[in-house]
C-alpha angles and dihedrals in degrees: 000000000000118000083220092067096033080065116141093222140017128207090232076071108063117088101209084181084078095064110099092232095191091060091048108027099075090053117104098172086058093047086062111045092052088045097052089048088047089053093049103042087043086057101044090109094081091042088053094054090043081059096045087051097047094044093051120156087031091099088177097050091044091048093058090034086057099027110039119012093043092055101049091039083054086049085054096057093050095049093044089042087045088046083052097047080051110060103026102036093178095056112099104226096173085059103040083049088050095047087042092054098036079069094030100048085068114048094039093085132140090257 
């Protein structure tokens, strides 16, 4: 059986109507912080393969790594990115996550 379907949660799951979007939507704090989270977790592909190339040799620790963390951290981002969408509707959130990667990308390396 696949961990991805073995999954907690799923974001199917969630009922952002029940967000109260008028006590969250002025903060920007808040908008942020959810956005930078969002951008990260989204992203946590290319931080899992950076572990699975550092840990080399560990073939248990690379298979969960691979299998299993990648996967819910993924599940994170959409559910962060989908909260987002959400609750400020105007904001692009497919270009903000490009323009954040094209930075990250670079800098989230193995060194």
């Amino acid at each position: 059986m696949s961990y991805v379907a073995t999954l907690p949660w799923t974001l199917e799951s969630l009922d952002f109507s029940q967000i109260d979007v008028a006590k969250v939507r002025e903060n920007e704090d808040l908008f942020f912080l959810l956005c930078s989270s969002s951008f990260v977790e989204s992203g946590s592909d290319l931080y899992t393969h950076n572990l699975v190339d550092h840990f080399a040799g560990d073939d248990v620790l690379q298979g969960w790594l691979r299998d299993h963390w990648e996967h819910e951290e993924l599940q994170h981002g959409r559910a962060l990115a989908a909260y987002v969408r959400h609750v400020w509707p105007e904001f692009d959130w497919d270009t903000g996550f490009r323009n954040f990667f094209a930075h990250y990308g670079s800098v989230c390396t193995a060194e």
